[in-house]
N, C-alpha and C positions, 0 to 999 in steps of 0.2 A: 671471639672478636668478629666472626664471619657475620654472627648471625645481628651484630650492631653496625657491621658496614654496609646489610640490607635493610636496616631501618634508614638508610638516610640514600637509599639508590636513587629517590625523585629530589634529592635537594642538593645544591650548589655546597661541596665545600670547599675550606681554604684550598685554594691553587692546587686543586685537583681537575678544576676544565683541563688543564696541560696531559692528564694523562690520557693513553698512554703518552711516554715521554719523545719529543722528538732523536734526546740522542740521551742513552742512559750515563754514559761518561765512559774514562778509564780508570777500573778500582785498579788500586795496588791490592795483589797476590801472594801476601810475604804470610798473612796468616789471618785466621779471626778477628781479632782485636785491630788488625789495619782497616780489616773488611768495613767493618760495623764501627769507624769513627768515622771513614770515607761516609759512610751512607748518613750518617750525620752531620755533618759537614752540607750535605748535597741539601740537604730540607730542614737548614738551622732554620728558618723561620718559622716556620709550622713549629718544630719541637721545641723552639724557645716561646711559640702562644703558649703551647701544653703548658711547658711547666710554669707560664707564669699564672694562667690559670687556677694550675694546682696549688700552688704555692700560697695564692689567695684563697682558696678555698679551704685548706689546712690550715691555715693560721688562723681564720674567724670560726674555723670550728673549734681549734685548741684554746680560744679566748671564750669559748661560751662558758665552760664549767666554772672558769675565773670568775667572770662577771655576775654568774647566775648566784654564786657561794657567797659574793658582796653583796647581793642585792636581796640577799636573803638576812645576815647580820646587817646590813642596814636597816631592812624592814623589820629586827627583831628592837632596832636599840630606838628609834624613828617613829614604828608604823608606816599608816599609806599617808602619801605623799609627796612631794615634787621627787625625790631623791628616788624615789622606788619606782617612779613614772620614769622619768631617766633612764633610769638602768632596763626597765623593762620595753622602752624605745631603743635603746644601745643593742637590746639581744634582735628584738627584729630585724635591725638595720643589718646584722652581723648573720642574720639566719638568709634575710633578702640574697645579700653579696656571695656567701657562701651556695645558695641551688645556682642564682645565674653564672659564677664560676663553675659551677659543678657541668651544668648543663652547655655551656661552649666548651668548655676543656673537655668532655667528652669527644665534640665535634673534631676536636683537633683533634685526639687519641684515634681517632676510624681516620681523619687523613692523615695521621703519622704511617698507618698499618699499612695503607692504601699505596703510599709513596715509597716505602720501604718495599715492600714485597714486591707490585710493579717493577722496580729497578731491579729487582732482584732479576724477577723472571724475565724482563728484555734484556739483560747480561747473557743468560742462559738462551733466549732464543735467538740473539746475535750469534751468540759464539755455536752452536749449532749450525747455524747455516753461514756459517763463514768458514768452518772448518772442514766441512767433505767430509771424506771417509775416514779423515782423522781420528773424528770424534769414538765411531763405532772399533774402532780397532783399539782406540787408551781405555774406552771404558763400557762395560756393558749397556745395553740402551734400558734396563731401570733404572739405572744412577742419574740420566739424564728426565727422565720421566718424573722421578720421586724429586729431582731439583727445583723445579716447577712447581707439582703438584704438593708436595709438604714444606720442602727445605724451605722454598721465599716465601711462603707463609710463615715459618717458625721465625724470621728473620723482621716479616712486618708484625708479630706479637712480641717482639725485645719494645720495639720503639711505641707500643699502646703502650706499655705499660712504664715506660722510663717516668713518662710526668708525673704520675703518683705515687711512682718510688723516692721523685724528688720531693717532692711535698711529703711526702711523710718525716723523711729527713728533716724537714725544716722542723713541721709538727713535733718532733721527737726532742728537738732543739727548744722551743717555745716552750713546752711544757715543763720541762727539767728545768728551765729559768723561773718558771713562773711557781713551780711545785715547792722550791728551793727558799721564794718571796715567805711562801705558804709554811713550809717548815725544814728545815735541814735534813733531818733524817729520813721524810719522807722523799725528797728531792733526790738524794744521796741513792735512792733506791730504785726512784726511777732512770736515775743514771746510769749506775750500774745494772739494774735488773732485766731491763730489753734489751741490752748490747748481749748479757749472757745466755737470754733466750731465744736470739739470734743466731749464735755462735752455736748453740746446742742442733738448733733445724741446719745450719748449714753443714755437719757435721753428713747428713744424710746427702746433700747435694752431688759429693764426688761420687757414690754408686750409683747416685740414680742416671748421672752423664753416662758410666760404664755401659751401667745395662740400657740406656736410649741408646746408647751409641750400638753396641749389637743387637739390639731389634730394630733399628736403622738400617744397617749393613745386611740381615736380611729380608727384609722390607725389599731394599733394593733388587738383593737377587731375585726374592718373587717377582716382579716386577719384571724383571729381562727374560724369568723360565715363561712369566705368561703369555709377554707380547712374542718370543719367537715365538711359541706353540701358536697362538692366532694364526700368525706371519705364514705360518706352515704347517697349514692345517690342514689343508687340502691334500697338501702331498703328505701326511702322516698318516691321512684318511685311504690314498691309494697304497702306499705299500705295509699296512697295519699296525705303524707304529704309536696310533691315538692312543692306546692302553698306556704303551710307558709311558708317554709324557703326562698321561694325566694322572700316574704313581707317580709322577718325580712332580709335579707340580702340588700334588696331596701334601706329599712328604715334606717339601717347603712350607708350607702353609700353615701345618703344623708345628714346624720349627718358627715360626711367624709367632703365632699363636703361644708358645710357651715363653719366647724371648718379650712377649709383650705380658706375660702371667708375672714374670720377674718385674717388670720395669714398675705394675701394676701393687705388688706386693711392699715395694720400697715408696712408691710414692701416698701408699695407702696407710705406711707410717710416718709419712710426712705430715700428710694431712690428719691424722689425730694428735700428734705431738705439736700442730701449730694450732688445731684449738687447745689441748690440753696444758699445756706449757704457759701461752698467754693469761687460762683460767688459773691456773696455782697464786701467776702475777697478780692477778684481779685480787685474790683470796688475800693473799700475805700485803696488798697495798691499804684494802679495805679495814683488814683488822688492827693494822697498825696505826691507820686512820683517827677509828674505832675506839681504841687504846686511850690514844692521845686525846680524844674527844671527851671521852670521861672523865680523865685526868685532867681535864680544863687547860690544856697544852695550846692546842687548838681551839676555834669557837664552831659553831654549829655548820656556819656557812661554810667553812674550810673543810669540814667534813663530808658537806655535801662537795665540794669543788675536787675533796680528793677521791670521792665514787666517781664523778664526773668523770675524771681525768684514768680511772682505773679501768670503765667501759670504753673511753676513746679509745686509748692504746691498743688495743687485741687491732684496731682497725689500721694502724699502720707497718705494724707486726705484720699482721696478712699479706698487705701490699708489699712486704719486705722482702717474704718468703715466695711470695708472686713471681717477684723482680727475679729473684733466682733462679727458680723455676725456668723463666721464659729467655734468660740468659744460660742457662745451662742448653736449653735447646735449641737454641742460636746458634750456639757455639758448634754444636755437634752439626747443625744441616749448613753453615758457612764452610763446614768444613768439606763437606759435600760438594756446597756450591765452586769453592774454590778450584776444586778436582777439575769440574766442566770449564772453571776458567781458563785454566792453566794449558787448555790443550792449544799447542800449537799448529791452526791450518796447514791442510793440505798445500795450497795455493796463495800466493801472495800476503807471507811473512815477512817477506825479505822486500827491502823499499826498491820502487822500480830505478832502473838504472838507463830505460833510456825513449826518447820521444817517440808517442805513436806514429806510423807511418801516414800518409793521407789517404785519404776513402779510396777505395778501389784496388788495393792493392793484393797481390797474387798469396795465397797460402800454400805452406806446404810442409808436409811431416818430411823431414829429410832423414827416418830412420827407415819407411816404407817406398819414401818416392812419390808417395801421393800425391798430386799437385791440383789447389784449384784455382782454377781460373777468373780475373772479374768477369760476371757478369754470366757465367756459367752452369748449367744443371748440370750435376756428373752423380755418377752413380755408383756406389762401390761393392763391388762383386768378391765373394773368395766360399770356396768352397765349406770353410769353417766358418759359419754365420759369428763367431767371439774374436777370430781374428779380424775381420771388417770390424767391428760395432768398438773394437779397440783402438784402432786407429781413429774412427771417428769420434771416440771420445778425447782421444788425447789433443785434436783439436779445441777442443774447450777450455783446453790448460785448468784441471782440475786437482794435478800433484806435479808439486814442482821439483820435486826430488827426482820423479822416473822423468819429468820432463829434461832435466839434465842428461839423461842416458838416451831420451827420443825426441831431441829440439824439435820444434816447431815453427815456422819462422812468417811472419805475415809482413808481407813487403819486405825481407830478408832481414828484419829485426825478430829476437827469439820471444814467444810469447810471458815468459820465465821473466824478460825485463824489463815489460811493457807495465804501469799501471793495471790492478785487475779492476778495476770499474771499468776501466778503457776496453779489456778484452770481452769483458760482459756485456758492456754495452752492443761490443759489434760482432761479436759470435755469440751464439745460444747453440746449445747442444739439446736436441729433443730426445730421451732416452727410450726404447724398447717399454718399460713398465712404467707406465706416468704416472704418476702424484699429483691428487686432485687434494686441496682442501676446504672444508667447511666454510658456507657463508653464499651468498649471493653466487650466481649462474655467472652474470655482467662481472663482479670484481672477479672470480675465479676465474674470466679467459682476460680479463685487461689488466695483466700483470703490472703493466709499467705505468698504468694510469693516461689519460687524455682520448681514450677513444671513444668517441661518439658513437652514439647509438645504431647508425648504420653502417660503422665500421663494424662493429661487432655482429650484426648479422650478413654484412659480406665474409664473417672468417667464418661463421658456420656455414653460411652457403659452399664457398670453398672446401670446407672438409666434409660435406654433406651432411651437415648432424643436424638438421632441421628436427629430425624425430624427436631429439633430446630436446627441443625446446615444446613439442607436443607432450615430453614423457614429466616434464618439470614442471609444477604448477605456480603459474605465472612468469611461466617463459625467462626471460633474463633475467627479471627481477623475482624469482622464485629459488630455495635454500638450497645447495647440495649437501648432507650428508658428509659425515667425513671420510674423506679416501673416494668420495662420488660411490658408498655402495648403494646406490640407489639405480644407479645406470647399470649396463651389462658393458663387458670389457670390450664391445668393442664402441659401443657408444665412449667411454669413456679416453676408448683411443686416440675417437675425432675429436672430442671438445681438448685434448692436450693437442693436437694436433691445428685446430683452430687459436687454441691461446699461442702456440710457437708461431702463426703467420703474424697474428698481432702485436707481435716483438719489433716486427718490420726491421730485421735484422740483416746487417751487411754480410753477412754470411750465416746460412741458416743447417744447422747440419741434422738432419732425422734421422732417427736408430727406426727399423720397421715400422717404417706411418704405419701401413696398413697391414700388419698382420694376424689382425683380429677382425677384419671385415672379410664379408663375401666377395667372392670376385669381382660381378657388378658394382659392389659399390666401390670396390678399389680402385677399376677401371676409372669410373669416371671421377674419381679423387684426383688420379692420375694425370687424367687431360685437365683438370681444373692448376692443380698445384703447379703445373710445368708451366703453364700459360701465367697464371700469378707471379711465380718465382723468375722469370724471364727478364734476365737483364742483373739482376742479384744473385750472386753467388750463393749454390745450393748443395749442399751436397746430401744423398739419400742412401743407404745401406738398404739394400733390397737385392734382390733373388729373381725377385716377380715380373716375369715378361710382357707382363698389361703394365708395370710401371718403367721399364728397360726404355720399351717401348717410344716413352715421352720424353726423355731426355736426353741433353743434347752430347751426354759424353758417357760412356761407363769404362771405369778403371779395374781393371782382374788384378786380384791381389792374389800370391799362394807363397804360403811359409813367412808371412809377413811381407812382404816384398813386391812391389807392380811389377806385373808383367806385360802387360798389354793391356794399351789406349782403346778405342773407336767407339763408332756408335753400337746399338744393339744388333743390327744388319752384317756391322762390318765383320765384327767379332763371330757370328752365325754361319758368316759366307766364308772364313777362313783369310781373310785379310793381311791376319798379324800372322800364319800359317798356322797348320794342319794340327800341332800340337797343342799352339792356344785354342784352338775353334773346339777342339775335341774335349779340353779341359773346361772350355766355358761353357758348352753343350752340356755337359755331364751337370754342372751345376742348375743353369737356366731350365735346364728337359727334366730336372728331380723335381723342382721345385712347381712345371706347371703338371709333373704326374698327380702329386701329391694335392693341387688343386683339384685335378678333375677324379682323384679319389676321392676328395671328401666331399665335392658337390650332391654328387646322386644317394651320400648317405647322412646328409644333414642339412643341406639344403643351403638356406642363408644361415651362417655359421656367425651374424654378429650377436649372439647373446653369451658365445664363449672367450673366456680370454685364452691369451697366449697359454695359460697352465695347463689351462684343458686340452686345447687342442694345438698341440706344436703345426701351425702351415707353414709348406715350403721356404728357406733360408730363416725362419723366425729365428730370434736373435735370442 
């Protein structure tokens, strides 16, 4: 089915300009068969052209053999003449109607798949990125991956192929009526005789669900053994753990590989018992045909009408066996799908309980103390670079369960009962390890959409990535790569860190802007960002005395907990006294050691990321 929904990639079909969709729906989650009525339901128009297509196109082909067997005893009792002109006008008209059904109902069949699958897979990449950390802790990240990449495929191959399971249906109906016109016992046989060689191929169905369904499940686990190993590849490569993992990802592979030798073995008697089964049909229809033909039972035409009718049928028998086929595998990757649906977000499950507060209003973790201010840069200090970078996430209101144990409260309303579009909207969390993805330079920093062209080279200006748009070929408008490996980590640092200005968010909060750039460019990130962010509540997790420096407050955190307010100076000079100055020292003075160690032995340090090279308070 892929390879006929690229036969039609330059043309317009039914109501597929809509995709993707703007909002895929809410399936009910009760089980398969809710799944996949929902999804029919959603594209009854499309699936009802299918099958009425099909349905025309199976019936003038089940009327040929009819027609053709009368117009043959016609022409025997007759010769030529108006009656056999007729009839041989009757089969073109029938043969016409029959390709042009054939040939749109195709069309429909690639937008059934098209519409199916899509819904499939925006379910799956909604609920992904509405869930957090959720997702990763219910379920391993193959299960999520294989959701997408097979399961909403198996899901848009149910609904190609329903229209000519329907139509065949009908065909199977037609013919038993019209065979029956023809002769009773032959009729009698077609009625009986495909139902039972039906009944016989679906007898194979329930093992082949088995064994898909376990070369599925480890499908999946390769999937999650290969993407951590990537994920941590670097670090398996410095403490020399690359050997195991690539024996235990062998090891799966091969358990892949046998569970697909099974699935392979059952389906490969499917597929000879659905030609050989229908040929027996063909055999025992023809000679009883045959029989009767001799015996002057039947006439010549009816003999020919009953081959007719004994070579159509293998062709709705197929599509029978098809049907099953692609619903057995439905079934098994729904059930997949469902898994990813089911998981309940981190953040905003529970319906908000109370009105956002109005722009400008003060934040504050009341489980740390942390408090930001409108219109304020502050900066959050602790000697545990995971204690700062934790606080500053839980402003984001990203788990609303720990948020219960660490309210958070923005203009003294808790974030836990604010709308989350409302929190989204007006805080953004910049995390330590950015996530870039694939597609244009311009759409990967203008997440939210509306920024003009020379906003977006004022955020690279501001974060200094001008490089990146010399290293990118055709600048804004030129591909990134997925995950940006095409930049170095710390290029990649500043273009998230340019996409989080472009948020122009009412509180902006950064996990280590800079700690994959060299000094110099920190510096001057530093004077750029502080001077931008001024007047907009900022808050920055850093170490770094070229960034202390620029901002108008830093907060010292130790054991979770604030201990001391002031600026960079105040804090230095012993202000809040001699124990915090000493404890902030120790942090601020590691952090510019550890810079001016690694200048003179690397030099400009942005082609390393954070993995490679831990700089001072890096997160």
């Amino acid at each position: 089915m892929r390879l006929r929904a690229c036969r039609y990639r330059h043309v317009t079909l039914p109501d597929m300009r809509s995709l993707p969709l703007a909002d895929p729906g809410t399936p009910p989650l009760g089980g398969p068969a809710a799944y996949l009525a929902w999804v029919a339901r959603r594209q009854w128009g499309i699936l009802a052209a299918a099958v009425t297509c099909s349905v025309v196109q199976f019936a003038c082909q089940a009327f040929l053999p009819y027609l053709t067997g009368r117009a043959i005893d016609g022409g025997l009792q007759h010769g030529f003449g108006p009656d056999l002109l007729r009839a041989a006008g009757t089969l073109l008209c029938l043969a016409l109607v029959s390709a042009a059904a054939s040939a749109l109902g195709h069309r429909f069949d690639v937008a059934n798949w098209l519409r199916a699958a899509f819904t499939t897979s925006q379910l799956v990449g909604r609920t992904s990125a509405r869930s957090g950390h959720a997702i990763t802790a219910e379920l391993p990240t193959g299960e999520v991956v294989s959701a997408v990449a097979n399961d909403a495929l198996r899901v848009g191959d149910l609904f190609a192929v329903t229209a000519r399971f329907v139509g065949s249906l009908t065909a199977y109906a037609a013919v038993a009526v019209l065979m029956l016109r023809v002769s009773v016992p032959l009729g009698l046989v077609v009625l009986l005789g495909l139902p039972t060689v039906a009944a016989a191929l679906g007898l194979l169905v329930r093992p082949l669900q088995r064994r898909q369904s376990a070369q599925r499940e480890a499908s999946g686990r390769l999937t999650t053994l290969g993407s951590d190993t990537v994920s941590g590849l670097r670090v398996l490569r410095g403490i020399g753990g690359e050997s195991v993992f690539t024996g235990r990802y062998r090891r799966q592979s091969q358990l892949v590989r046998e569970r697909g030798e099974h699935v392979a073995v059952t389906q490969s008697w499917l597929d000879a018992l659905q030609v050989l089964l229908p040929g027996l049909f063909v055999v025992a229809l023809v000679w009883m045909g045959a029989t009767m033909a001799m015996a002057g039972t039947i006439t010549p035409g009816q003999l020919v009408t009953t081959y007719g009718y004994a070579a159509f049928l293998g062709w709705p028998v197929q599509n029978a066996t098809e049907f099953l086929q692609s619903a057995t595998r439905a079934v098994v990757g729904t059930r997949k799908v469902l898994a990813v649906l089911r998981v309940v977000p981190a953040a905003g499950a529970v319906p908000a309980t109370a009105t956002a507060p109005p722009a400008g209003a003060t934040l504050v973790d009341e489980a740390s103390g942390v408090t930001v201010e409108p219109g304020r840069v502050v900066a959050l200090v602790s000697a545990d670079p995971d204690e700062s970078a934790r606080i500053a996430t839980r402003l984001g209101r990203f788990d609303d369960a720990a948020e219960a144990a660490t309210p958070v409260l923005l203009g003294g309303v808790p974030l836990r009962d604010l709308p989350l579009a409302e929190v989204r909207r007006r805080v953004v969390v910049a995390e330590a390890m950015p996530q870039l993805f694939s597609g244009t330079l311009a759409a990967g920093l203008d997440v939210r959409g509306g920024a003009s062209r020379d906003d977006l080279l004022a955020a690279v200006g501001l974060a200094d990535a001008q490089d990146v748009l010399d290293s990118v070929p055709d600048g804004l408008d030129g591909e990134l790569p997925e995950k940006g490996r095409s930049l170095s980590g710390g290029q990649r640092q500043r273009v998230a860190l340019a996409r989080a200005l472009l948020t122009d968010a009412e509180v902006l909060v950064l996990v280590e802007p800079t700690s994959a750039v060299d000094a110099h460019t920190e510096a001057r990130i530093a004077a750029r960002l502080a001077d931008a962010r001024r007047g907009r509540s900022t808050v920055v997790v850093t170490a770094s005395p070229l960034v202390l420096d620029h901002v108008d407050e830093v907060q010292l955190v130790q054991d979770g907990v604030l201990v001391a307010r002031g600026t960079h100076a105040e804090l230095l000079d012993g202000a809040a006294g001699p124990a915090v100055a000493a404890a902030y020292r120790a942090v601020v003075g590691r952090s510019l050691d550890d810079d001016l160690a690694v200048e003179p032995a690397f030099g400009d340090h942005d082609t390393l990321t954070p993995v490679d090279l831990p700089t001072g308070g890096g997160a």
